[in-house]
C-alpha positions as CSV (number, residue, x, y, z in Angstrom):
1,X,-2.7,-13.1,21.0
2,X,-5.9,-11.1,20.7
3,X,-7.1,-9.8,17.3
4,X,-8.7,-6.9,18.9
5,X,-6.6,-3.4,18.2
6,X,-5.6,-2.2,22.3
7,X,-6.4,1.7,21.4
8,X,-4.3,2.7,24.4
9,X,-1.1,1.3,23.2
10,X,-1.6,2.5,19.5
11,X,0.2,6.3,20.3
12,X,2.1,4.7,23.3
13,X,6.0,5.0,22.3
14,X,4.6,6.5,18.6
15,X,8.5,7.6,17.3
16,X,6.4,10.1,14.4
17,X,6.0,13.9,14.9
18,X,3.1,14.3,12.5
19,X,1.4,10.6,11.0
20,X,-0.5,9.7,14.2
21,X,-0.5,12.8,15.8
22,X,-4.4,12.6,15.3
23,X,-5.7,8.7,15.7
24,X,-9.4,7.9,14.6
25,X,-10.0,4.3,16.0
26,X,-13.3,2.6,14.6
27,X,-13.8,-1.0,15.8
28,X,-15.7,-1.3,12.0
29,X,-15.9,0.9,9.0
30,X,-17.0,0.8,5.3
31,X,-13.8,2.1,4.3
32,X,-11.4,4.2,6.2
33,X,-10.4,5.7,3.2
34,X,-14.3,7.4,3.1
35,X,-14.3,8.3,6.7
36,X,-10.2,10.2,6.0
37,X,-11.7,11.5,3.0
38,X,-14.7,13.1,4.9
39,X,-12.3,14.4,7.8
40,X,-9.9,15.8,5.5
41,X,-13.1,17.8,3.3
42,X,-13.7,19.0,7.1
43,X,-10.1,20.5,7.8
44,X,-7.9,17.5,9.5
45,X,-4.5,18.3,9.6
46,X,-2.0,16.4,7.9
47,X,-1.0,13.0,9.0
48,X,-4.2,12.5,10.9
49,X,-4.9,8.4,10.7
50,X,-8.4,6.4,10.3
51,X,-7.8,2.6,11.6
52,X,-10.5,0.3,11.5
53,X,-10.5,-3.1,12.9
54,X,-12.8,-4.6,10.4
55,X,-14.0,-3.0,7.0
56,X,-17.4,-3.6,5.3
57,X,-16.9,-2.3,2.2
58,X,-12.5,-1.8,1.9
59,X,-11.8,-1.9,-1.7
60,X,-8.8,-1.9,-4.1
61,X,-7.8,-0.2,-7.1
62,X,-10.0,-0.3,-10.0
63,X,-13.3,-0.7,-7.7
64,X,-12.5,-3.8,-6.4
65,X,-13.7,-5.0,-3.0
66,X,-10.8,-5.4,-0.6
67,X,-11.6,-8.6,1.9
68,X,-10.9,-7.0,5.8
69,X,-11.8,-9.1,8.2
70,X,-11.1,-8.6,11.7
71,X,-7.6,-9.3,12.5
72,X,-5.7,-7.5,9.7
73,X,-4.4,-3.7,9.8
74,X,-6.5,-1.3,7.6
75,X,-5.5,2.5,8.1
76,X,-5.8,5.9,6.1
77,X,-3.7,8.2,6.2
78,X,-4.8,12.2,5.2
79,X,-1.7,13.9,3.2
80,X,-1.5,17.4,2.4
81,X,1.7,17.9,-0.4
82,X,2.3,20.8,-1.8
83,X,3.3,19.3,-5.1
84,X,1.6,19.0,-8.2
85,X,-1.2,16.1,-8.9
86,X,1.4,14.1,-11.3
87,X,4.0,14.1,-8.5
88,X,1.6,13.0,-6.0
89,X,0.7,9.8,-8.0
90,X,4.0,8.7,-7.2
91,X,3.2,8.3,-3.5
92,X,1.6,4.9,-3.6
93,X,5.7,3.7,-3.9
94,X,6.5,5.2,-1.2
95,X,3.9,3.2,0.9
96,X,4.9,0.5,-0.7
97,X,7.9,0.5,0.6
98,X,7.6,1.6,3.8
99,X,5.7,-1.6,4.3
100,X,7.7,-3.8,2.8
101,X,10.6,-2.9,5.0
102,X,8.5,-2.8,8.0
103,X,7.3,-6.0,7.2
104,X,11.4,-7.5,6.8
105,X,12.8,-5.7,9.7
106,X,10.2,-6.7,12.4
107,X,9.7,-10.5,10.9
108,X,12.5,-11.1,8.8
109,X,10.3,-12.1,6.0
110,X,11.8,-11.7,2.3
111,X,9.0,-9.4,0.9
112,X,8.7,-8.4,-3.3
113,X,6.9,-5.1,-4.3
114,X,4.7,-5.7,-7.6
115,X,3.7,-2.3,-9.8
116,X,2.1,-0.3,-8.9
117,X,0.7,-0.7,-5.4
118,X,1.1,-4.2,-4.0
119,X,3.4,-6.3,-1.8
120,X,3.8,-9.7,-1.8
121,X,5.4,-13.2,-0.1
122,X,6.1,-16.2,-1.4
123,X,4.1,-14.5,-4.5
124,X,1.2,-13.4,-2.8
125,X,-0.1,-10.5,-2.2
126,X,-0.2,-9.4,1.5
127,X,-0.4,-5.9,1.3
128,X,-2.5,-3.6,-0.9
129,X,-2.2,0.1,-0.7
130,X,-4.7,3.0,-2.7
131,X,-4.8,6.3,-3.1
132,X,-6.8,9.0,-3.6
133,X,-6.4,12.4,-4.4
134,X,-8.9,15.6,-4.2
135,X,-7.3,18.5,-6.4
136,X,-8.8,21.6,-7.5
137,X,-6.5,22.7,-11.0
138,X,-3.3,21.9,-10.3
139,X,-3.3,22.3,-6.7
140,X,-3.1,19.0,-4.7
141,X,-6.1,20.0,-1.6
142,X,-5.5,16.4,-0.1
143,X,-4.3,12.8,-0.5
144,X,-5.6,9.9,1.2
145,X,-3.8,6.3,1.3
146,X,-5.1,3.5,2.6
147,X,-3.2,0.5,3.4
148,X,-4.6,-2.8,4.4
149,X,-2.4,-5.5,5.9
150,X,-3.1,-9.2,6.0
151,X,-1.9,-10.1,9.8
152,X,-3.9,-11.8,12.5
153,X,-6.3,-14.2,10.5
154,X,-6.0,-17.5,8.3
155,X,-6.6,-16.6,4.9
156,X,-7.1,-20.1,3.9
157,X,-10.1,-19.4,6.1
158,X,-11.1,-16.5,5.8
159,X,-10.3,-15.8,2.0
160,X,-13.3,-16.2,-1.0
161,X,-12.0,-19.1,-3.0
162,X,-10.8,-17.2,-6.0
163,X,-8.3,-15.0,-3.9
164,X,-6.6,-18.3,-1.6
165,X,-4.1,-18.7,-3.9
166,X,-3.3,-15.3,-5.1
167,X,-3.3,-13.8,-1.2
168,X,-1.8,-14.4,2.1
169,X,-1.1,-13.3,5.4
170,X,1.5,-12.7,8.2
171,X,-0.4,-15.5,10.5
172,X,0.3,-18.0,7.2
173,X,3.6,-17.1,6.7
174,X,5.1,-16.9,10.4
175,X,3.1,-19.3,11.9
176,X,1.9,-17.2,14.4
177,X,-0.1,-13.5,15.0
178,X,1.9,-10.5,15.6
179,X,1.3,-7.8,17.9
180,X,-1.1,-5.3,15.7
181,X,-0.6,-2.0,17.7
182,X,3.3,-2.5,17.2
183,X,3.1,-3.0,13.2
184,X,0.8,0.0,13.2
185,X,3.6,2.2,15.0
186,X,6.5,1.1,13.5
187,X,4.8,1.6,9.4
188,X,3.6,5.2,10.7
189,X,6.8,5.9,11.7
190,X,8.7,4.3,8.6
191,X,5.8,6.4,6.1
192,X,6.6,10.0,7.9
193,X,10.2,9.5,7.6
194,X,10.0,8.5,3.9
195,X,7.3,11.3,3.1
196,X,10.1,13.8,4.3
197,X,13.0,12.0,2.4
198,X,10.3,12.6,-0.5
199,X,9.2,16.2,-0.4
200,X,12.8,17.0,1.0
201,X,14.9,15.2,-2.2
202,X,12.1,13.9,-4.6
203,X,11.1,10.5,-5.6
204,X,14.4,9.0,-7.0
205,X,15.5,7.6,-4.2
206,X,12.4,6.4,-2.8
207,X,11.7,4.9,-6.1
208,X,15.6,3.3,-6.2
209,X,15.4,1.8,-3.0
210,X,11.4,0.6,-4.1
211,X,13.0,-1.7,-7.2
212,X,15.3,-3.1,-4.9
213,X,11.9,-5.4,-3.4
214,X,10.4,-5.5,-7.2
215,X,12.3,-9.0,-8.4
216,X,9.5,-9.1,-11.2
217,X,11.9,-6.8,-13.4
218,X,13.3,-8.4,-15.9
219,X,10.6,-11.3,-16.0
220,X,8.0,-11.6,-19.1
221,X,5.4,-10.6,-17.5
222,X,1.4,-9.8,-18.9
223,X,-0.2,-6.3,-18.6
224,X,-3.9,-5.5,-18.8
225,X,-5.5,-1.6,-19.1
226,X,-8.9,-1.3,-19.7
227,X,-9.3,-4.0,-22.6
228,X,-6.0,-3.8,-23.6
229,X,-3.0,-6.4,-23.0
230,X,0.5,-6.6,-23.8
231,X,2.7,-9.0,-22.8
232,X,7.0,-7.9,-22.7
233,X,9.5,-7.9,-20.4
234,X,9.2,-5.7,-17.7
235,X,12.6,-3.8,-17.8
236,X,12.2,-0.5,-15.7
237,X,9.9,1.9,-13.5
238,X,10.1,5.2,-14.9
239,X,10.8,8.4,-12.8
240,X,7.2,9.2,-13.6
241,X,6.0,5.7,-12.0
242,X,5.4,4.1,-15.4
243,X,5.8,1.0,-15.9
244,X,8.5,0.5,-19.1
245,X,7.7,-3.0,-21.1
246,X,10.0,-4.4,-23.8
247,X,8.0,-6.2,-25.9
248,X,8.3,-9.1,-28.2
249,X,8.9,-7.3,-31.4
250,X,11.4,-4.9,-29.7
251,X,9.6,-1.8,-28.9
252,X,9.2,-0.5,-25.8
253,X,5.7,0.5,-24.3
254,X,4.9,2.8,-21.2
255,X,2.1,2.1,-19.1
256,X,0.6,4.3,-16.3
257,X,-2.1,2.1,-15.5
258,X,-2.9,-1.7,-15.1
259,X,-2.3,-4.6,-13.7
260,X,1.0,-7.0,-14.2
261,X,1.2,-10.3,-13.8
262,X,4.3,-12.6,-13.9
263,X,4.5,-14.7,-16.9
264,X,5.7,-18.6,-15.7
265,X,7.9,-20.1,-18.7
């Protein structure tokens, strides 16, 4: 199976009204977060999609570099809310879920979401999603999320050193490449629907159906912020998307912002 995106195929039998209605294919990009951004600055309508077969410069949160060789799924999608800048934060759940069902209904893999933006197998990350949000006050003008999908390469391979045992892929874990343009549909499809359930009813059930995937709650786990760490038991996800930590001398700490990792006893 070639790693190579077939553009024709990628609308072919697309089940969403809006999220693909407009496709930007690139064979390469820096980021197609950048090239949504500068589409969206230029008037794209909402749910227009940047894919890129390769990236040059994808990154993460925190200005990390994302590795996105060809063979993987890397998309943007441009998101126009009409919801206030602390509600639209919460959308990097709802890709997270989206593509962690996606990823158990077409492969039947058991799939874990980590806080705030990652999805993993076996304990490794295999999906990283980021968002970015242009506002001017408290109007939301645009939000872009990017998702980038380890598929269609061998990350033992492929992968720096430092990221081969903290990262996988679907060719590791099934054995075998899937078919790229028929992940692509099926997520686009799964995102619109959950976008509606979440202007239409809120985030409380996208967020309840997101914990459902997260089996680090209830483990010890470590956060780090900035230069701060705390280590505590991760007990909830807030309704605002905040982490909740019980920690060792029995108060309970909220975190908007860092980076968990499970704690092995």
């Amino acid at each position: 199976m070639s790693t190579r995106i077939n553009v024709d195929r990628l609308q072919m039998d697309l089940h969403s009204k809006r999220f693909g209605r407009r496709i930007i294919f690139l064979r390469e990009a820096g980021s197609t977060i950048d090239v949504a951004k500068q589409l969206a600055d230029y008037g794209a309508e909402e749910g227009t999609v940047v894919t890129a077969e390769v990236q040059t410069a994808g990154r993460g949160r925190m200005g990390r570099s994302w590795v996105s060789p060809k063979g993987g799924l890397y998309l943007s999608v441009i998101l126009k809310p009409k919801i206030s800048p602390k509600k639209a934060v919460r959308l990097v759940f709802l890709f997270g879920l989206a593509v962690a069902e996606i990823l158990h209904e077409l492969y039947e893999m058991t799939v874990e979401t980590k806080w705030p933006n990652d999805v993993l197998v076996n304990g490794k990350k295999i999906c990283g999603i980021l968002t970015e949000m242009n506002t001017t006050g408290e109007k939301v003008n645009y939000v872009i999320a990017g998702i980038g999908v380890n598929a269609n390469f061998d990350g033992e391979k492929v992968f720096p050193e430092e990221l081969r045992k903290a990262a996988t892929s679907l060719e590791n874990e099934l054995g075998r490449k899937v078919e790229l343009e028929e992940l692509f549909k099926a997520l686009l499809g799964k995102l619109e629907s959950f976008y509606e359930i979440f202007l239409k009813e809120g985030f409380s059930r996208i967020l309840a159906d997101w914990k459902k995937y997260a089996c680090f709650l209830g483990c010890e786990v470590e956060v780090a912020s900035g230069t701060e760490k705390w280590v505590g038991i991760a007990s909830d996800v807030g309704s605002d998307g905040a982490l909740i930590l019980k920690l060792n001398d029995e108060t309970v700490k909220r975190v908007f912002f860092g980076d968990v990792t499970l704690r092995l006893r």
